[in-house]
C-alpha positions in Angstrom: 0.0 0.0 0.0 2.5 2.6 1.2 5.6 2.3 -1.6 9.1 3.4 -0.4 12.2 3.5 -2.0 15.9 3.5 0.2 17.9 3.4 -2.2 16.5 6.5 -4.5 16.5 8.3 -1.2 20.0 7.6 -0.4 21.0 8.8 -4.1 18.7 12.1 -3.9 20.4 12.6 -0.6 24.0 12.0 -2.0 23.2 14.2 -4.7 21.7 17.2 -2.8 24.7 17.0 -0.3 26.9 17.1 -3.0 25.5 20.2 -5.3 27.3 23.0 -6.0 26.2 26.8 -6.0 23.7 26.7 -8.9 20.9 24.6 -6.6 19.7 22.5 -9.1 18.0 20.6 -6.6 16.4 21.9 -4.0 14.3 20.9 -0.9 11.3 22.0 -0.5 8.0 21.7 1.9 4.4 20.9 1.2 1.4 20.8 4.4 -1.1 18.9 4.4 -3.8 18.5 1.6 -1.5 20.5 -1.1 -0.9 19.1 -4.0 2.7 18.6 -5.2 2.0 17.5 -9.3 -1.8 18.1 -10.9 -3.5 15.8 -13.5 -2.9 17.3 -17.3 -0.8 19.9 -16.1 2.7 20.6 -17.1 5.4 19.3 -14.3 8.0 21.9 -13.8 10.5 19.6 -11.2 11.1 16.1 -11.0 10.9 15.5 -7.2 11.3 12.7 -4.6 9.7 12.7 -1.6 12.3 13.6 1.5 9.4 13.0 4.3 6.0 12.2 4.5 3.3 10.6 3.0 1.6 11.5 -0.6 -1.2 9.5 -3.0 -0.8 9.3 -6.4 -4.5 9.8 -8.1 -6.3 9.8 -11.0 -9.5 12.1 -11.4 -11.8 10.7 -13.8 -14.5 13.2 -16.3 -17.0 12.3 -13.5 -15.3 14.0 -11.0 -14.8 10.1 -8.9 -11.2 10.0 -8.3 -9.2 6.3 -7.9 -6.1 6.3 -5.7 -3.1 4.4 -7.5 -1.0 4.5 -4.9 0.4 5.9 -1.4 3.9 7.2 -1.7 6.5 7.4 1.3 10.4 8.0 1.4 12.3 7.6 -2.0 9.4 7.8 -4.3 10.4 9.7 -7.2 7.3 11.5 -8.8 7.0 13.8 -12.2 9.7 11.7 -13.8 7.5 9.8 -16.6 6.3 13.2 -17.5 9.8 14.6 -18.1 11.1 11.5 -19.8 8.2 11.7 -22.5 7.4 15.5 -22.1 3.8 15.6 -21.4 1.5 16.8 -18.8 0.8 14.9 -15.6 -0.6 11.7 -15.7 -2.3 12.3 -12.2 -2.2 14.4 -9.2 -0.5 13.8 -6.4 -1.4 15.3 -2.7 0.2 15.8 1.0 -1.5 13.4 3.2 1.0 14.6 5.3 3.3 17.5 5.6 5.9 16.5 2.7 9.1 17.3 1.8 10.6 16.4 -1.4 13.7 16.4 -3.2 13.1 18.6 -6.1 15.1 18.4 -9.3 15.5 21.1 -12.5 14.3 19.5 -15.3 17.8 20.0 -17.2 19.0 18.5 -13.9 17.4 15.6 -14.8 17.3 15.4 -18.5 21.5 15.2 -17.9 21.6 13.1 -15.4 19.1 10.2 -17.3 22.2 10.7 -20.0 25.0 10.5 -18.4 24.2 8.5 -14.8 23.9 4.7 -15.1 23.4 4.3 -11.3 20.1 7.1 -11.6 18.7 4.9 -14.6 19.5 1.8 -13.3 17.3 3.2 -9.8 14.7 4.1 -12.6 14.2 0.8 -14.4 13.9 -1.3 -10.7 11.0 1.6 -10.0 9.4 1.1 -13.1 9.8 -2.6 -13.0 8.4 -2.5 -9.2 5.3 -0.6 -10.4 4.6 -2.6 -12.9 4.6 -5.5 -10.7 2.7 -4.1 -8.3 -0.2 -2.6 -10.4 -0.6 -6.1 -11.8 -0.5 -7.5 -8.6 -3.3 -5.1 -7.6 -5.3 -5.5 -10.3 -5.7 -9.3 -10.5 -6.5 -8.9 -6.4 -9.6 -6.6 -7.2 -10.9 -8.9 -9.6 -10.6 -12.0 -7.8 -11.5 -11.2 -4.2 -14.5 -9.5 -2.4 -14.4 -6.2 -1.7 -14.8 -7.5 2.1 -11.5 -9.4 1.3 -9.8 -6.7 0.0 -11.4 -4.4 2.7 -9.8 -6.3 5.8 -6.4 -6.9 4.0 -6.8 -2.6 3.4 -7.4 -2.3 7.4 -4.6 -4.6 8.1 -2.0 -2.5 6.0 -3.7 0.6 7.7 -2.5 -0.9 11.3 0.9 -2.5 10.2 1.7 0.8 8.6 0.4 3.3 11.0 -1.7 5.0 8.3 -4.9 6.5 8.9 -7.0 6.7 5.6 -10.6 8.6 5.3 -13.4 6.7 3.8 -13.7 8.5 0.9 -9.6 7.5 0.3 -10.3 3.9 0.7 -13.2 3.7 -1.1 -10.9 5.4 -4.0 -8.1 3.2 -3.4 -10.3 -0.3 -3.9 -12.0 1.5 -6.9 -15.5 1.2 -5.4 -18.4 3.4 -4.5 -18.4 4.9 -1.1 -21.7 3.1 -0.1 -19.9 0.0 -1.2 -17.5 0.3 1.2 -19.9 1.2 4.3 -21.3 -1.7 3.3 -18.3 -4.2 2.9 -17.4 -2.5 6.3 -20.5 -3.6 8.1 -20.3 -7.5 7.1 -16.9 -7.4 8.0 -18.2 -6.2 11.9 -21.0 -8.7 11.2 
């Protein structure tokens, strides 16, 4: 549920430490509820989170929004947009006070050509998502939502996250009275 990432961490953290004068990364601060990247809009930094906790979401026309993921420490965000030079995929929000890593984008672009060990951090990410959206995906379709419901409750506790109703009713991709209801047999 809650994706980290060490070992990008430790390379931001190299990096940043290491920086000359021009500050091409810098670390910055995000509260609560702000968002750090909107949905169709054009990413100006590549970031990875320093601190706190974000999730990664899609709104869809209707408004409904599904939650792809909860990112911690080491998560690198805006990078696909960079790489292919579009607009942002999804949004991504503080659910905590964050702060991030935040690269220039010619930073970045320089560093994907000349720095094996940053593309070799990339391709395990992408490879990890990969894996785990497909892992996801097959466990919505073959479980109950009062399966996936307790196992969501249980990585709640284990993790010490605290999720609204609303954000785990986005997370499992169902309706809000579905998960009320899912909630209730589970008590039953």
């Amino acid at each position: 549920m809650l994706r980290t990432n060490q070992s990008f961490l430790a390379y931001a953290q190299t990096l940043y430490a290491k920086q000359d004068q021009n500050e091409t990364i810098s670390l910055k601060h995000y509260t609560k509820g702000q968002k750090l990247l909107r949905q169709n809009e054009v990413a100006t930094k590549v970031m990875l989170i320093a601190d706190g906790i974000t999730k990664c979401f899609f709104t869809e026309p209707n408004d409904k929004e599904y939650i792809l993921e909860f990112l911690g420490k080491g998560e690198i965000i805006g990078e696909i947009e960079c790489i292919r030079n579009i607009p942002c995929l999804c949004s991504i929000e503080a659910m905590t006070d964050v702060s991030i890593y935040a690269f220039s984008i010619p930073l970045f672009q320089s560093l994907l050509k000349k720095d094996l060990g940053l593309n070799a951090l990339l391709i395990d990410a992408f490879a990890q998502r990969i894996i785990n959206t497909a892992s996801r995906a097959s466990y919505q379709q073959l479980y109950t939502v009062e399966h996936s419901l307790a196992k969501l409750l249980a990585l709640q506790a284990k993790q010490e996250i605290s999720l609204s109703k609303e954000d785990m009713a986005s997370y499992l991709g169902i309706t809000l009275r579905s998960l009320n209801r899912g909630l209730k047999n589970l008590q039953a």
